[in-house]
PDB file of N, CA, C and O in Angstrom, chain B, residues numbered from 101:
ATOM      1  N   UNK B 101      26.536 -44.151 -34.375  1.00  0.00           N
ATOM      2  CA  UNK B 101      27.248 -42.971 -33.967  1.00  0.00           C
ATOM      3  C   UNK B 101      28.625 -43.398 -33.463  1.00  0.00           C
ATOM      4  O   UNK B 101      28.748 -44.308 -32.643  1.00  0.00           O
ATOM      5  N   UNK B 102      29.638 -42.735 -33.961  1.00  0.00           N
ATOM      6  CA  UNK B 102      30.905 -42.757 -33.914  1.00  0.00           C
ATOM      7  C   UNK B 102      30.918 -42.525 -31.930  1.00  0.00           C
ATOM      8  O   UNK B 102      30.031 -41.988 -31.266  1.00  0.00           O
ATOM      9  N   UNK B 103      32.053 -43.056 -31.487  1.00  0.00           N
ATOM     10  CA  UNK B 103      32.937 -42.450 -29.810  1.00  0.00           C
ATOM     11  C   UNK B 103      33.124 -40.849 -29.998  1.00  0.00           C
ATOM     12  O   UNK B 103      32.945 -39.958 -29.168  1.00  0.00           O
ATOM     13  N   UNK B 104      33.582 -40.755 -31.485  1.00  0.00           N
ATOM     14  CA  UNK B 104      33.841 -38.991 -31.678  1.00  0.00           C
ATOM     15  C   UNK B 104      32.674 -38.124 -31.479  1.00  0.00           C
ATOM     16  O   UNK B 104      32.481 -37.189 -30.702  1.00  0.00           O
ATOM     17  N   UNK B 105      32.047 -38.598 -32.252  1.00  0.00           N
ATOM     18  CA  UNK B 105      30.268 -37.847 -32.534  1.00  0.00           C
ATOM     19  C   UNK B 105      30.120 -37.648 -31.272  1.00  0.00           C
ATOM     20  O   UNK B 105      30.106 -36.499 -30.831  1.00  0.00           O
ATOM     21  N   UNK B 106      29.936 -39.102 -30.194  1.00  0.00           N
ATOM     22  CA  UNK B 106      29.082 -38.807 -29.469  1.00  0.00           C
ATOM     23  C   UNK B 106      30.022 -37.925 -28.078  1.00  0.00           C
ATOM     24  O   UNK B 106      29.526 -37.325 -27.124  1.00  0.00           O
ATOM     25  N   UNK B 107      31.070 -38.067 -28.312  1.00  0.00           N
ATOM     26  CA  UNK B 107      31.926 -37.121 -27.401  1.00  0.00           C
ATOM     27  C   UNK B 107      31.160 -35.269 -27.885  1.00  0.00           C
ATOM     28  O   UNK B 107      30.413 -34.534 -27.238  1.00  0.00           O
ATOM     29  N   UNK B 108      31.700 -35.126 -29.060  1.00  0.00           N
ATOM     30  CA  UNK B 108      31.461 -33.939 -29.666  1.00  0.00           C
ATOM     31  C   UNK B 108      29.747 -33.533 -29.032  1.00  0.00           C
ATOM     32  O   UNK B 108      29.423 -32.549 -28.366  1.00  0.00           O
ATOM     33  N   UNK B 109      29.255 -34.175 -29.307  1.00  0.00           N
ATOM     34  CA  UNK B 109      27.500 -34.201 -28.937  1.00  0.00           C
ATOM     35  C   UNK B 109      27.304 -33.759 -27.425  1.00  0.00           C
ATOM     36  O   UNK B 109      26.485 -32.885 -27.139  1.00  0.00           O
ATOM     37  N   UNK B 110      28.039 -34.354 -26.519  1.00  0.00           N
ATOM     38  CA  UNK B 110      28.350 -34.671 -25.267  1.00  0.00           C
ATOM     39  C   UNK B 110      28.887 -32.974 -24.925  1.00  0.00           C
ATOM     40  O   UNK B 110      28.260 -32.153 -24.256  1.00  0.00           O
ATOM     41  N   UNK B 111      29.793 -32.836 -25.386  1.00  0.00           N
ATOM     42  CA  UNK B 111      30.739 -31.716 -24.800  1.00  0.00           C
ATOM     43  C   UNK B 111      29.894 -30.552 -25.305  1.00  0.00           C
ATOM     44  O   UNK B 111      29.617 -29.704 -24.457  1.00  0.00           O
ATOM     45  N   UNK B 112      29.401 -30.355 -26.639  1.00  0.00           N
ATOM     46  CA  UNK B 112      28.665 -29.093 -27.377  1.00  0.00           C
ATOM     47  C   UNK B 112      27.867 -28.542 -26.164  1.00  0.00           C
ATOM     48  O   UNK B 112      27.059 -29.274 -25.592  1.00  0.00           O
ATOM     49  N   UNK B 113      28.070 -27.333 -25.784  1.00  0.00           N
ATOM     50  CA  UNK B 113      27.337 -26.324 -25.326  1.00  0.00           C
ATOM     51  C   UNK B 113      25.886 -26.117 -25.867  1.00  0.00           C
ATOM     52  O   UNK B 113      25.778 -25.738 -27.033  1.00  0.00           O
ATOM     53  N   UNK B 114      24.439 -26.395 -24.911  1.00  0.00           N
ATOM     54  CA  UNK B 114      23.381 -26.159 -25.441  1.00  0.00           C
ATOM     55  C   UNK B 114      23.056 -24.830 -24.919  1.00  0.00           C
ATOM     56  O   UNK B 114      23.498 -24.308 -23.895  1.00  0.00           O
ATOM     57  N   UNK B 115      22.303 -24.403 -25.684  1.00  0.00           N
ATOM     58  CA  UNK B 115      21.680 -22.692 -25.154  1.00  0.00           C
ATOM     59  C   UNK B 115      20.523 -22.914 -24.513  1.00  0.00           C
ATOM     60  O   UNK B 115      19.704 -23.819 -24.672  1.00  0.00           O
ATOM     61  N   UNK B 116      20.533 -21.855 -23.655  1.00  0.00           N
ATOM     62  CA  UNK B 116      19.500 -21.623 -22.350  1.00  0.00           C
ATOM     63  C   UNK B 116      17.813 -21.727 -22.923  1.00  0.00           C
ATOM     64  O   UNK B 116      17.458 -21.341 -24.037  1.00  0.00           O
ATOM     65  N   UNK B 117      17.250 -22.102 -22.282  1.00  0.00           N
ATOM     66  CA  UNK B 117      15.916 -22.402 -22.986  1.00  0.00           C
ATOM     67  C   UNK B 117      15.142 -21.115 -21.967  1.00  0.00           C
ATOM     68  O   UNK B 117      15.283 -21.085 -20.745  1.00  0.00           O
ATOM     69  N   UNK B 118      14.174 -19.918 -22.894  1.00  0.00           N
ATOM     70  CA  UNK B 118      14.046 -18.828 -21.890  1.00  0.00           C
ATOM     71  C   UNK B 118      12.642 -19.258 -21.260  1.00  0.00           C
ATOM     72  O   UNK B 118      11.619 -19.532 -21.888  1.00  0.00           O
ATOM     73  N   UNK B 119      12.839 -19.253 -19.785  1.00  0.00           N
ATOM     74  CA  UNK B 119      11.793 -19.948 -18.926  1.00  0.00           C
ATOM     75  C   UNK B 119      10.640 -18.695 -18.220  1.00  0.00           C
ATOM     76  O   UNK B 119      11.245 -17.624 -18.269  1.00  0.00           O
ATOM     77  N   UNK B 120      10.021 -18.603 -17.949  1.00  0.00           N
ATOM     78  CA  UNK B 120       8.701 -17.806 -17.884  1.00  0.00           C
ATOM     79  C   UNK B 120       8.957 -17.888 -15.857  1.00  0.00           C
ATOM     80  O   UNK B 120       9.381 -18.912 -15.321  1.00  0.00           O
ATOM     81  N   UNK B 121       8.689 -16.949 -15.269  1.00  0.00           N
ATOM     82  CA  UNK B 121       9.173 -16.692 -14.027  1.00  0.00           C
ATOM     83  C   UNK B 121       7.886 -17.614 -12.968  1.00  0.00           C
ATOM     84  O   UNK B 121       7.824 -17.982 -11.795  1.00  0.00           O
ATOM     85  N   UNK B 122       7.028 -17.685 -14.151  1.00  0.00           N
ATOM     86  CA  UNK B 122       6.116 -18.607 -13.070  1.00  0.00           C
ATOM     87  C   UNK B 122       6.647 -20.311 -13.226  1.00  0.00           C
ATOM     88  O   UNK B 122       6.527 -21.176 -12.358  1.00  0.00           O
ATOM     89  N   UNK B 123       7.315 -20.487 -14.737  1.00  0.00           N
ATOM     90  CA  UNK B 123       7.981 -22.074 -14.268  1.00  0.00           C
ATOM     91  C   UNK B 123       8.878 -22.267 -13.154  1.00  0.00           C
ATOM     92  O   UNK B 123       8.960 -23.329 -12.538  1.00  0.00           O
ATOM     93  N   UNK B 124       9.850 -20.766 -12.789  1.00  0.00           N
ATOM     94  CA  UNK B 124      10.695 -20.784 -12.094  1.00  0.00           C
ATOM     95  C   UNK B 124      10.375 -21.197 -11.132  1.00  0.00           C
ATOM     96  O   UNK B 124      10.923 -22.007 -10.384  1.00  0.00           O
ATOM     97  N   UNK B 125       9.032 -20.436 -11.039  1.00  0.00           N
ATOM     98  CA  UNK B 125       8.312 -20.073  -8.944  1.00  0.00           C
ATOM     99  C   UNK B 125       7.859 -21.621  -9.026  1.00  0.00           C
ATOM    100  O   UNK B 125       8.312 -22.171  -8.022  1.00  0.00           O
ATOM    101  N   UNK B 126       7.142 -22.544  -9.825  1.00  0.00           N
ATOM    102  CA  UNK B 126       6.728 -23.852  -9.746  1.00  0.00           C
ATOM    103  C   UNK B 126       7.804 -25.062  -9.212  1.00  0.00           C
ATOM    104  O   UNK B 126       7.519 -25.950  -8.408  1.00  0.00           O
ATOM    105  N   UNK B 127       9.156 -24.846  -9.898  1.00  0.00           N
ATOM    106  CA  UNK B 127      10.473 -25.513 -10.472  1.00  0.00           C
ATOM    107  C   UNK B 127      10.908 -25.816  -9.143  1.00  0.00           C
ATOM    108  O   UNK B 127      11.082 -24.834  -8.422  1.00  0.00           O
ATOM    109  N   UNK B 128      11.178 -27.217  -8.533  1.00  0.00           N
ATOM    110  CA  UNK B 128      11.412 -28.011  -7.859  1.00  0.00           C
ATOM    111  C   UNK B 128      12.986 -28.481  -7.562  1.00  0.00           C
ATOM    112  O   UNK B 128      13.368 -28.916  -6.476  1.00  0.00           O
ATOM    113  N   UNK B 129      14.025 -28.264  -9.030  1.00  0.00           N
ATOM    114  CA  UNK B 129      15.036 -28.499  -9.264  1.00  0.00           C
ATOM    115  C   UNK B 129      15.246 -27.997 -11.163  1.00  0.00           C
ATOM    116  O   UNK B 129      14.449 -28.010 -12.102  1.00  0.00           O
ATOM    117  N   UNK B 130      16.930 -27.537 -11.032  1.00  0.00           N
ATOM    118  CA  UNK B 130      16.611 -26.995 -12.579  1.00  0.00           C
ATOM    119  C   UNK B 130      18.194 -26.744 -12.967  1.00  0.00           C
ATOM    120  O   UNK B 130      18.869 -25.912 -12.361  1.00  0.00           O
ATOM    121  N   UNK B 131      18.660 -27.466 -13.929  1.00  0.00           N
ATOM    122  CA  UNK B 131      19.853 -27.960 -14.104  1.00  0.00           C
ATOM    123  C   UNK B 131      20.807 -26.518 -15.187  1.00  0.00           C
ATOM    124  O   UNK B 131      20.446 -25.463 -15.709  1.00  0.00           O
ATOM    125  N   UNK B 132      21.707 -27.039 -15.113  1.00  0.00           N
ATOM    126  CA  UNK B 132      22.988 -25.997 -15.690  1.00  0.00           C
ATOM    127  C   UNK B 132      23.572 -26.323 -16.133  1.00  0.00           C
ATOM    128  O   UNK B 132      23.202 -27.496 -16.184  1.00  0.00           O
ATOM    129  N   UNK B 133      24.943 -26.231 -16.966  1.00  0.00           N
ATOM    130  CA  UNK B 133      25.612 -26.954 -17.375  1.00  0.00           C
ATOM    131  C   UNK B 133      26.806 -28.142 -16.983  1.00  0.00           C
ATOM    132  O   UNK B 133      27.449 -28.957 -17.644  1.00  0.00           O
ATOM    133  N   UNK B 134      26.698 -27.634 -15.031  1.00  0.00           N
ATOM    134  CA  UNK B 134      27.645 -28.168 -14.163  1.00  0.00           C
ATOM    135  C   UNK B 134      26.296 -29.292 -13.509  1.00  0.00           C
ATOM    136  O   UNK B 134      26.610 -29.746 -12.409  1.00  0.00           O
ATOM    137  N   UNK B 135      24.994 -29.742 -13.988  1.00  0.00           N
ATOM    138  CA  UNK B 135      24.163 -30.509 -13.248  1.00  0.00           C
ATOM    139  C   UNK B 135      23.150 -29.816 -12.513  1.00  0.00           C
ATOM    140  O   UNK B 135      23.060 -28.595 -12.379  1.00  0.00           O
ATOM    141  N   UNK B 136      22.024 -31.127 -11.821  1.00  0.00           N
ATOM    142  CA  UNK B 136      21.363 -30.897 -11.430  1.00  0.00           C
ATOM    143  C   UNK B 136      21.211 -30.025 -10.162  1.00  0.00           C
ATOM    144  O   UNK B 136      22.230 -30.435  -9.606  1.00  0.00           O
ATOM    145  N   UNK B 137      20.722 -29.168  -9.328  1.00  0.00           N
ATOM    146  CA  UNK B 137      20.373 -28.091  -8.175  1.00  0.00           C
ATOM    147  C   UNK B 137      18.804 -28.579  -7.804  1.00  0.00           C
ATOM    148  O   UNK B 137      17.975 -29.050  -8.582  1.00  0.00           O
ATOM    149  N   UNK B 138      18.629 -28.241  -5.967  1.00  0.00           N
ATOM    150  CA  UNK B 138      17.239 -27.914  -5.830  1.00  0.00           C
ATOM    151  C   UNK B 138      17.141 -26.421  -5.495  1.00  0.00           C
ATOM    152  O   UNK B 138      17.992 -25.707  -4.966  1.00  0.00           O
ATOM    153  N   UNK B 139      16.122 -26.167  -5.850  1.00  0.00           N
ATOM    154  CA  UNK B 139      15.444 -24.790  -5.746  1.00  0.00           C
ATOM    155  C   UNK B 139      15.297 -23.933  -4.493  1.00  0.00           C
ATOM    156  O   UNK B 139      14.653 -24.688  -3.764  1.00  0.00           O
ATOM    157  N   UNK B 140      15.443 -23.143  -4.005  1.00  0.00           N
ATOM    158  CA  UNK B 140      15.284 -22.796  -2.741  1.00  0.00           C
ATOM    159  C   UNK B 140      14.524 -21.300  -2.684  1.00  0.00           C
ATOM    160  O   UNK B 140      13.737 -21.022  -1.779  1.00  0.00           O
ATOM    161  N   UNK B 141      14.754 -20.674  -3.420  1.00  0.00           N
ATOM    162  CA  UNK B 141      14.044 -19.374  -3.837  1.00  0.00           C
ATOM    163  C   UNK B 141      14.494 -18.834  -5.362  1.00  0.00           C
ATOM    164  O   UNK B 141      15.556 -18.884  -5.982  1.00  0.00           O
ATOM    165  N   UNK B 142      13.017 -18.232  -5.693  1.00  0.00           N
ATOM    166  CA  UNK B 142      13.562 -17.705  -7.143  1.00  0.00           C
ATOM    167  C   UNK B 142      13.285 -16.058  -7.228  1.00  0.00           C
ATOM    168  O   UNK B 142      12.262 -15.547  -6.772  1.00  0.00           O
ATOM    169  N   UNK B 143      14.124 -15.467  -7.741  1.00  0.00           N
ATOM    170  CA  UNK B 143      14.137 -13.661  -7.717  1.00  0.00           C
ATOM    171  C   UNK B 143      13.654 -13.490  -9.195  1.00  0.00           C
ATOM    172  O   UNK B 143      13.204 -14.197 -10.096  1.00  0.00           O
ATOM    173  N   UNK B 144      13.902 -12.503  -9.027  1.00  0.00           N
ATOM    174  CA  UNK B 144      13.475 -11.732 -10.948  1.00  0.00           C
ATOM    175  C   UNK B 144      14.174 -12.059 -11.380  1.00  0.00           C
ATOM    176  O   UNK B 144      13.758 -12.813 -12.261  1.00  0.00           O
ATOM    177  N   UNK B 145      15.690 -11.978 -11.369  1.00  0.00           N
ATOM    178  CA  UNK B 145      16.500 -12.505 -12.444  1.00  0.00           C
ATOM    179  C   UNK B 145      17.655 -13.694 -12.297  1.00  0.00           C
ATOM    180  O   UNK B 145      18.498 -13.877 -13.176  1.00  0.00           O
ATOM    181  N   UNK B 146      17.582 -14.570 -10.934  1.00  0.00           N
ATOM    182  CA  UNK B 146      17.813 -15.108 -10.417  1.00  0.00           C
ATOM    183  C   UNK B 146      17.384 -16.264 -10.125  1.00  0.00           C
ATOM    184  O   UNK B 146      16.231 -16.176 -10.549  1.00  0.00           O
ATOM    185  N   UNK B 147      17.511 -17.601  -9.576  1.00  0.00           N
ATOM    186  CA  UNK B 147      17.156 -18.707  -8.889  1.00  0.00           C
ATOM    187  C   UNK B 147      18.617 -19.104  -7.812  1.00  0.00           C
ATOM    188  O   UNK B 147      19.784 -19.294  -8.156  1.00  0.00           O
ATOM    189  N   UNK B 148      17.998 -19.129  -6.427  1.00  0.00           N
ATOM    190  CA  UNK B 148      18.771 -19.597  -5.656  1.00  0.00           C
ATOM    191  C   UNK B 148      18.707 -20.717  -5.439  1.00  0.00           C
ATOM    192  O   UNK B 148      17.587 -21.056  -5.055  1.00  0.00           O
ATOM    193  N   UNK B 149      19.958 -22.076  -5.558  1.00  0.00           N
ATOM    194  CA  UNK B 149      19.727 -23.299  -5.544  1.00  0.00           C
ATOM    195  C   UNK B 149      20.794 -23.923  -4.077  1.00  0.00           C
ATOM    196  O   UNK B 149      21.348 -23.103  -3.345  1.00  0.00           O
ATOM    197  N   UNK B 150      20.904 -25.106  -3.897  1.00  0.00           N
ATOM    198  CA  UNK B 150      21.422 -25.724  -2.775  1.00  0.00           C
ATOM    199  C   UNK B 150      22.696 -26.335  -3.061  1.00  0.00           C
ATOM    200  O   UNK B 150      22.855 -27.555  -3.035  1.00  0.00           O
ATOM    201  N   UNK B 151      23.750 -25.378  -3.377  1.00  0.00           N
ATOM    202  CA  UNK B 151      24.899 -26.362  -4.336  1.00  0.00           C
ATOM    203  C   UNK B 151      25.251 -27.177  -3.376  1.00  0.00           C
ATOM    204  O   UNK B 151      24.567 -27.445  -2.388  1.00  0.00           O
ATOM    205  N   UNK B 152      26.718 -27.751  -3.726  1.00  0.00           N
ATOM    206  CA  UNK B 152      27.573 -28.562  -3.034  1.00  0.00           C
ATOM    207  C   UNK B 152      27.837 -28.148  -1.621  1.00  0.00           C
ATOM    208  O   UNK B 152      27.625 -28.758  -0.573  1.00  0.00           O
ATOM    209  N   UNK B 153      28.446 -26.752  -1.884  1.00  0.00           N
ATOM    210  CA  UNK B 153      29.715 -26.374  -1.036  1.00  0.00           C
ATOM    211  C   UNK B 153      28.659 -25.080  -0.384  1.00  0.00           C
ATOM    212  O   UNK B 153      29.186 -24.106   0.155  1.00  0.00           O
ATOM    213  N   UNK B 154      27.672 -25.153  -0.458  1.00  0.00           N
ATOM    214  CA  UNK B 154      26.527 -24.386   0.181  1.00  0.00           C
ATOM    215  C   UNK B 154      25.967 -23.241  -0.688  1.00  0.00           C
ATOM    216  O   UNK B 154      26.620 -23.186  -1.731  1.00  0.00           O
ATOM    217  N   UNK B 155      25.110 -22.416  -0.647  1.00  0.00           N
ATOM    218  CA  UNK B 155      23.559 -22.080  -1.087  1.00  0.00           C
ATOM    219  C   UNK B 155      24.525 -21.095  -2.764  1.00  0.00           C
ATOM    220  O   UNK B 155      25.665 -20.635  -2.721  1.00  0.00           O
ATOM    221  N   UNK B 156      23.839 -21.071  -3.655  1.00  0.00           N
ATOM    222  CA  UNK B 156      24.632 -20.059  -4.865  1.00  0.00           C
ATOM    223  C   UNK B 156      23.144 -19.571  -5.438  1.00  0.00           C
ATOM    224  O   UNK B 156      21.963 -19.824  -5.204  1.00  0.00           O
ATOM    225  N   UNK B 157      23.801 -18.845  -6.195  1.00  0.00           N
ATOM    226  CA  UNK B 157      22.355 -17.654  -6.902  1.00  0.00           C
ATOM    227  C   UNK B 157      23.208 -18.033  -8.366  1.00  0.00           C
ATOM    228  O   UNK B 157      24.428 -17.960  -8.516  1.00  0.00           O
ATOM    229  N   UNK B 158      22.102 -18.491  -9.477  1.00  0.00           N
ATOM    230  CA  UNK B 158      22.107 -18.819 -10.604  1.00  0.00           C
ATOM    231  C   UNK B 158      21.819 -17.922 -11.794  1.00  0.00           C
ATOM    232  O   UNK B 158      20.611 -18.121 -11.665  1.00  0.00           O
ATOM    233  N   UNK B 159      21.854 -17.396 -12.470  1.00  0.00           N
ATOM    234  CA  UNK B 159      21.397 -16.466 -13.795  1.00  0.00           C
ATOM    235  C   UNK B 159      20.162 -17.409 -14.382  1.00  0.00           C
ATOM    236  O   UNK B 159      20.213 -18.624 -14.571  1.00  0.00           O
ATOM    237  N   UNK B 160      19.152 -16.608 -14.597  1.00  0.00           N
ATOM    238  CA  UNK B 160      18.179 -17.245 -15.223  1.00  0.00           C
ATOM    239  C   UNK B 160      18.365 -17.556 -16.476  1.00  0.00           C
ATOM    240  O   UNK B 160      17.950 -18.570 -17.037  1.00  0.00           O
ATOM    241  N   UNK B 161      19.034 -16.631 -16.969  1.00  0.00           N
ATOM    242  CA  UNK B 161      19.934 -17.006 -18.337  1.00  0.00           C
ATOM    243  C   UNK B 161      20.466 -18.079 -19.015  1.00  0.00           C
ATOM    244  O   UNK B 161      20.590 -18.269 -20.225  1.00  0.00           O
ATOM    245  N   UNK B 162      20.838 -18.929 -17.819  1.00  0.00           N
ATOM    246  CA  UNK B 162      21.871 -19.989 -18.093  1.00  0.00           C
ATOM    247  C   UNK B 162      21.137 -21.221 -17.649  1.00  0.00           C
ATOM    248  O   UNK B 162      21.489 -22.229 -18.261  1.00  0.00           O
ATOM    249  N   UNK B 163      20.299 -21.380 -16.831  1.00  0.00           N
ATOM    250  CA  UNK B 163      19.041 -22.279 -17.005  1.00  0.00           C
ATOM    251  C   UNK B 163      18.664 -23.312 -17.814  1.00  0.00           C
ATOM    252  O   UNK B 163      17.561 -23.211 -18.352  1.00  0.00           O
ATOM    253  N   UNK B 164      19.472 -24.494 -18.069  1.00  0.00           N
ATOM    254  CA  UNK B 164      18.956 -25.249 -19.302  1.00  0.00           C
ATOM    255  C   UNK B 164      17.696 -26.317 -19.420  1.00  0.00           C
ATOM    256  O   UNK B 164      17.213 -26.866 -20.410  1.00  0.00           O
ATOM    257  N   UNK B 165      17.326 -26.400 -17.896  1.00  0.00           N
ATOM    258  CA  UNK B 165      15.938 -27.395 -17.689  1.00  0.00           C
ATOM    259  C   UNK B 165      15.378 -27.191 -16.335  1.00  0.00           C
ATOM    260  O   UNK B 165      15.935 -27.259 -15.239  1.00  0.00           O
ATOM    261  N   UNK B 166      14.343 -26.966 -16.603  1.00  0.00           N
ATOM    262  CA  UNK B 166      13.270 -27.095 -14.713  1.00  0.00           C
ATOM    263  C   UNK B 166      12.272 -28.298 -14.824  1.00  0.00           C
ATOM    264  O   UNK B 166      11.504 -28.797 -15.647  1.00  0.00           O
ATOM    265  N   UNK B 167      12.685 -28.476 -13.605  1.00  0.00           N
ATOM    266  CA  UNK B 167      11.821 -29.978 -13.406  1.00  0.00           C
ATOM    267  C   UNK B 167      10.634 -29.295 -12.270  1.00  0.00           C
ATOM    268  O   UNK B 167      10.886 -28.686 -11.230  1.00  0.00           O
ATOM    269  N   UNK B 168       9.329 -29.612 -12.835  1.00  0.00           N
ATOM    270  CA  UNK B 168       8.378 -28.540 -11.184  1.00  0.00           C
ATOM    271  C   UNK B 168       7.988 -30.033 -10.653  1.00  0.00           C
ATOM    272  O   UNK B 168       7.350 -30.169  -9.609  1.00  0.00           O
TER     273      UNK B 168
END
């Protein structure tokens, strides 16, 4: 694999994988496209995680991995 490829590979936008509200309620930590988060509460259409700069509410939408 080419430096290009794997840049291109690297940067490509993956789509949200649709997660079932009980992986959510299990899900320990669950990453985005800006990195990994821990979990702190999860809503219906929501997951509240522990950012940097203090607590954010996530779109379940955009969700690309849960670790339970």
């Amino acid at each position: 694999m080419t430096p290009e490829q794997f840049a291109a590979e690297r940067t490509t936008p993956k789509p949200a994988v649709p997660y079932t509200p009980e992986q959510f309620a299990a899900a320990k930590e669950v990453r985005t496209r800006y990195g990994w988060y821990d979990v702190l509460r999860v809503n219906r259409d929501s997951v509240a995680v522990a950012g940097d700069f203090g607590d954010m509410r996530i779109p379940a939408g955009t969700i690309l991995e849960v670790k339970p």
